[in-house]
C-alpha positions in Angstrom: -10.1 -5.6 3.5 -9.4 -4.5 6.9 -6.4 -5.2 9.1 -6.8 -8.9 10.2 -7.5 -9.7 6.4 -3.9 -8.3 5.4 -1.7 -11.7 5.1 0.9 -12.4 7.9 3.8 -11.0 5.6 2.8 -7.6 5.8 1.7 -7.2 9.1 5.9 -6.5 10.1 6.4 -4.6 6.7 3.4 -2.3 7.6 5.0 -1.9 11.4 8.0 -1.1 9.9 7.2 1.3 7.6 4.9 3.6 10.1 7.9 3.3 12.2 10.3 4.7 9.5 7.1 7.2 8.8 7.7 8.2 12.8 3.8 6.7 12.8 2.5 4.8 16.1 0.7 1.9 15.1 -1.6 2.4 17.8 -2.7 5.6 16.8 -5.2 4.6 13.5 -5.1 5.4 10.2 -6.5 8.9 11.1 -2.8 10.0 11.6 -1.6 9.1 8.1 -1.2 11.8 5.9 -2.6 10.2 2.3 -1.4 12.6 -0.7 -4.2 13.5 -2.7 -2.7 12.3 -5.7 -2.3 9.0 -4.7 -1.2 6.3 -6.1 -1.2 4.9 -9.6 -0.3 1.5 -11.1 -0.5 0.4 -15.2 -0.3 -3.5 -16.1 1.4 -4.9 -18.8 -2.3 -5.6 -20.0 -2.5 -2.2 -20.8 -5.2 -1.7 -17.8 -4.4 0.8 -14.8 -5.7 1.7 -11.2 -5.9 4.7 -9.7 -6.0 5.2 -5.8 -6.6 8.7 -4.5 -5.7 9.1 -0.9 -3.2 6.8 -0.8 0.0 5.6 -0.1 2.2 2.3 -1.4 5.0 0.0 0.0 7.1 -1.7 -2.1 8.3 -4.8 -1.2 11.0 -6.7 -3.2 11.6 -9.9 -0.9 7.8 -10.7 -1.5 7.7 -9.4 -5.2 4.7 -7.1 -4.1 3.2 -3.9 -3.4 1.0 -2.8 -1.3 -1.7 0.3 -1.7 -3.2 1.5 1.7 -6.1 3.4 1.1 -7.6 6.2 3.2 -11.1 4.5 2.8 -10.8 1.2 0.8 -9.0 -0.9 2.6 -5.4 -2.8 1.7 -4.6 -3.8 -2.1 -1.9 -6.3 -2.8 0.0 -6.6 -6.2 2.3 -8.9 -7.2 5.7 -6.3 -8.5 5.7 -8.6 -11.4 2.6 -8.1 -13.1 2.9 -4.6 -12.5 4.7 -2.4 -15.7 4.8 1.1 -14.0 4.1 2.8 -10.4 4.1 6.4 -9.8 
């Protein structure tokens, strides 16, 4: 996915959070700092995801997260099927 894939209700939540990160969002995604250890998610299902280099937003009012990855693009989850975040 790339930027003008993400869905219309994230495009403010992304602005808003690289403005609470102090993050221009007209500098790239070369100016994000994405921790090694990523991201990691576990589904009721049992299954799990891993994302290194990343970070995630959380938003409640869409029951979703979202995973930005330094090099595979935006991931979308709904914040119900998901059991455990770290």
């Amino acid at each position: 996915m790339n930027k003008d894939d993400l869905p219309d209700r994230w495009k403010d939540k992304i602005i808003d959070w690289l403005a609470y990160e102090n993050i221009s969002n007209q500098m790239g995604p070369d100016v994000i700092t994405f921790p090694a250890e990523g991201v990691q998610l576990k589904f009721a299902d049992g299954s799990c995801l891993e994302f290194r280099y990343s970070v995630m937003i959380i938003a409640n009012e869409f029951d979703e997260l979202c995973i930005i990855a330094n090099s595979c693009g935006y991931h979308i989850f709904s914040l119900s099927a998901v059991e455990r975040y770290e």
